[in-house]
SERO-4910 file (N, C-alpha, C, O; in steps of 0.05 Angstrom, whole numbers):
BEGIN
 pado doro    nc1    nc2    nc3   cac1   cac2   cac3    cc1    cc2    cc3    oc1    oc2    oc3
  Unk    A   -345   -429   -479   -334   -406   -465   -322   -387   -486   -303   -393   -500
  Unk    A   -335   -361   -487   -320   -338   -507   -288   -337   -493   -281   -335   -470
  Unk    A   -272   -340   -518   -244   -323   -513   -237   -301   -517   -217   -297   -530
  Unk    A   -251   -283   -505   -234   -258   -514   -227   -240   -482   -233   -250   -460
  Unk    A   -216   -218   -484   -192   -204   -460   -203   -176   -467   -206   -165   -488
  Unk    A   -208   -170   -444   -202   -132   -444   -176   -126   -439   -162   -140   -425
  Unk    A   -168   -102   -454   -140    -85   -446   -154    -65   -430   -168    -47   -439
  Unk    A   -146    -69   -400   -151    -42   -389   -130    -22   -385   -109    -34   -381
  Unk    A   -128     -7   -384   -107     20   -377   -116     32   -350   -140     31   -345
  Unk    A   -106     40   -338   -107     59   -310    -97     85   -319    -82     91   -337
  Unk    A   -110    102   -296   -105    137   -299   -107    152   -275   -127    164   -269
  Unk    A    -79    150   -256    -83    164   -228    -89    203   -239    -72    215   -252
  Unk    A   -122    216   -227   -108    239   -229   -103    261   -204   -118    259   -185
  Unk    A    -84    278   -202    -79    287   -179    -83    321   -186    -66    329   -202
  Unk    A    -98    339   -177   -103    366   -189   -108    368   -220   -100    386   -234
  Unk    A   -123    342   -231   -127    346   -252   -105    340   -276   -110    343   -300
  Unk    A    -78    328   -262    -64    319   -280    -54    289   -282    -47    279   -260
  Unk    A    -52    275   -302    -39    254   -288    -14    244   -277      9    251   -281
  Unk    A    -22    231   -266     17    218   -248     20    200   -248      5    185   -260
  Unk    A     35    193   -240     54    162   -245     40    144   -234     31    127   -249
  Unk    A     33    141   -198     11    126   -189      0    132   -164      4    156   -158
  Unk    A    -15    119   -145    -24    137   -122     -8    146   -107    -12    168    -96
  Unk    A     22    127   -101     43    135    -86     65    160    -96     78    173    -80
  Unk    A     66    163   -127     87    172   -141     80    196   -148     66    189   -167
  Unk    A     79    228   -148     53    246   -159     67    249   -188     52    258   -205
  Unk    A     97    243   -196    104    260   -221     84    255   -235     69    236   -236
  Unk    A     86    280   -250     65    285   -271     71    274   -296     92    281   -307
  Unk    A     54    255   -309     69    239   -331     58    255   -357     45    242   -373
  Unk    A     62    278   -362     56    295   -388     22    305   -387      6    305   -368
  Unk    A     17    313   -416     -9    320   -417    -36    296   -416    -37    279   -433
  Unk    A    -56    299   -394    -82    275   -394    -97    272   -415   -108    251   -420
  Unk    A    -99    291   -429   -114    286   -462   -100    270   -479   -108    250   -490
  Unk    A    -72    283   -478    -63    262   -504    -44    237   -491    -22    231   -500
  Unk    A    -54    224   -470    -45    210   -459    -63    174   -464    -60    150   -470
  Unk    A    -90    202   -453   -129    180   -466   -129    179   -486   -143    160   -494
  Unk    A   -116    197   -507   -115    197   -536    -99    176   -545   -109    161   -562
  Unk    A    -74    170   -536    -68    152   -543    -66    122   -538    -55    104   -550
  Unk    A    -85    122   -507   -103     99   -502   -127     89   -519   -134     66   -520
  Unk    A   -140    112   -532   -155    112   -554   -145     93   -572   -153     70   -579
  Unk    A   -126    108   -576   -111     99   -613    -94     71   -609    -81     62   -628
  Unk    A    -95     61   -588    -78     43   -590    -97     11   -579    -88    -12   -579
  Unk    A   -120     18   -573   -144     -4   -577   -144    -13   -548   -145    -36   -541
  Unk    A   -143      2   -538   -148      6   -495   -174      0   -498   -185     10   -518
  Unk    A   -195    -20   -476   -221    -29   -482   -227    -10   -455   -250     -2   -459
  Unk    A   -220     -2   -439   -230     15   -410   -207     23   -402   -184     16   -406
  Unk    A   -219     46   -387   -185     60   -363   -205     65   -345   -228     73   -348
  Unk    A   -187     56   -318   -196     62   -291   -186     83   -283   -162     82   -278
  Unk    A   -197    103   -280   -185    129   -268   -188    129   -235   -209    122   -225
  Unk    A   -168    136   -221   -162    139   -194   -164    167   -194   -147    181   -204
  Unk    A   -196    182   -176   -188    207   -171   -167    209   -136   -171    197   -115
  Unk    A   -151    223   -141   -127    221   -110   -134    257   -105   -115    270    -96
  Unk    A   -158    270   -111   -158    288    -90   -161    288    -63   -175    270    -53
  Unk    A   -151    306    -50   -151    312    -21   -173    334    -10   -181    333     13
  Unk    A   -179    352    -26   -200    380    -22   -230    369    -41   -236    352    -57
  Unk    A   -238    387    -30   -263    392    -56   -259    415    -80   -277    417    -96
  Unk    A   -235    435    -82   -220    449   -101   -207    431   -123   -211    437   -147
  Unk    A   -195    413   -116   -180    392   -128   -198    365   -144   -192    357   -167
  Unk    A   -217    356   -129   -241    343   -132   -249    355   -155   -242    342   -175
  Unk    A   -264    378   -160   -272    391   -175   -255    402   -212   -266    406   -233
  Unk    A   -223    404   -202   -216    396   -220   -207    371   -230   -197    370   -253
  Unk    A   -211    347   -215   -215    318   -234   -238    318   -240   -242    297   -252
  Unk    A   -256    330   -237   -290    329   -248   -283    340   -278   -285    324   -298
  Unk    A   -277    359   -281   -274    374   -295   -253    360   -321   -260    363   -345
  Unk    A   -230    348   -315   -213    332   -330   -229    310   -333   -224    302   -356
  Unk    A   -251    289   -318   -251    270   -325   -276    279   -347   -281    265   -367
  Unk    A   -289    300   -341   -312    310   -368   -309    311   -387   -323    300   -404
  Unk    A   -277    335   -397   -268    335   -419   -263    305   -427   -274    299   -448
  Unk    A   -246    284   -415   -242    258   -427   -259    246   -442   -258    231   -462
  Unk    A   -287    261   -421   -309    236   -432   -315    244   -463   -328    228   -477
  Unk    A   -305    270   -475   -315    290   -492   -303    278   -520   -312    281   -543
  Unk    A   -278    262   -509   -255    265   -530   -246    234   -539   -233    228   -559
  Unk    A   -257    217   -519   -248    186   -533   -280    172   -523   -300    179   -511
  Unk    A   -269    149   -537   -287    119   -539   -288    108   -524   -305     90   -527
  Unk    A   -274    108   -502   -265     82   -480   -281     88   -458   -285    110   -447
  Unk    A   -290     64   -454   -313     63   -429   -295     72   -398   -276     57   -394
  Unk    A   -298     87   -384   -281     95   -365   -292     80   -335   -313     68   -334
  Unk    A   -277     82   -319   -291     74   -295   -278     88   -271   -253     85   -273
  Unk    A   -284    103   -252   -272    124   -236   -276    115   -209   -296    105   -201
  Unk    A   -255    120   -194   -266    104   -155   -248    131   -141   -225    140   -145
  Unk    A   -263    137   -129   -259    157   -110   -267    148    -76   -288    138    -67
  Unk    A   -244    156    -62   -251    147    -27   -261    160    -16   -248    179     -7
  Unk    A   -291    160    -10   -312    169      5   -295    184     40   -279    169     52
  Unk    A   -299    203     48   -298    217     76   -314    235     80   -327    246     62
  Unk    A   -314    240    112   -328    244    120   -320    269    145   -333    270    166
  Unk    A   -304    283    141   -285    290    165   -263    280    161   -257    283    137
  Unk    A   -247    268    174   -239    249    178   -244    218    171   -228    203    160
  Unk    A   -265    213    179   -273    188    178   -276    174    151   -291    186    136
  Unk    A   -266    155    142   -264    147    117   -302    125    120   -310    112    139
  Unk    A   -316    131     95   -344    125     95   -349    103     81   -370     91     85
  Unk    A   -330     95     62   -329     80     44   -296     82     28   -284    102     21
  Unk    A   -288     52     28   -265     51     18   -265     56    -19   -251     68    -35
  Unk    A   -279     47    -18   -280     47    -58   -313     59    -60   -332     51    -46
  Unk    A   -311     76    -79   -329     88    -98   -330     96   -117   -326    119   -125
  Unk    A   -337     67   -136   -350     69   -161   -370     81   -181   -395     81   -177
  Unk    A   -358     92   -202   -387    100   -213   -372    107   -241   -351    119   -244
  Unk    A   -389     95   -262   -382     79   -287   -400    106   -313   -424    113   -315
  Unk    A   -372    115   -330   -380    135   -342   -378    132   -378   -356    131   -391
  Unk    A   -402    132   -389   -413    112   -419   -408    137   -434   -412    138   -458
***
């Protein structure tokens, strides 16, 4: 059996910034140098939570999670809650960014 552990990190973002967590919105400083120093500090993945509500907002976590991809090493992994109207379509949606 290999012994070894991932360090994962998490990253709620909300209009493109990050926050504390899905319940909490404060904004915990700048998202670059936040991944940056998930980078530098030997983080093996971060799960990013996009928590938009619009497709305005949507579009700027697209946009933040691109630059991320631009600027560190860390394999990311992003879940966004599928709707439909109203209607929620899917609770978790994954999709894994190299």
């Amino acid at each position: 059996m290999t012994g070894f552990k991932n360090i994962v990190a998490t990253l709620y973002l909300k209009n493109g910034q990050a926050v504390k967590s899905a319940s909490d919105m404060t904004v915990m400083g700048d998202v670059y140098n936040l991944c940056q120093l998930y980078n530098d500090s030997g983080i093996d993945k971060i799960i990013i939570f996009d928590l938009s509500t619009d497709d305005d907002e949507h579009e700027k976590n697209i946009h933040t999670i691109e630059n991320i991809n631009r600027n560190i090493d860390i394999k990311r992994v992003c879940e966004k809650e599928i709707f439909f109207g109203r209607k929620r379509l899917s609770k978790h949606f994954f999709f894994v960014l190299l």
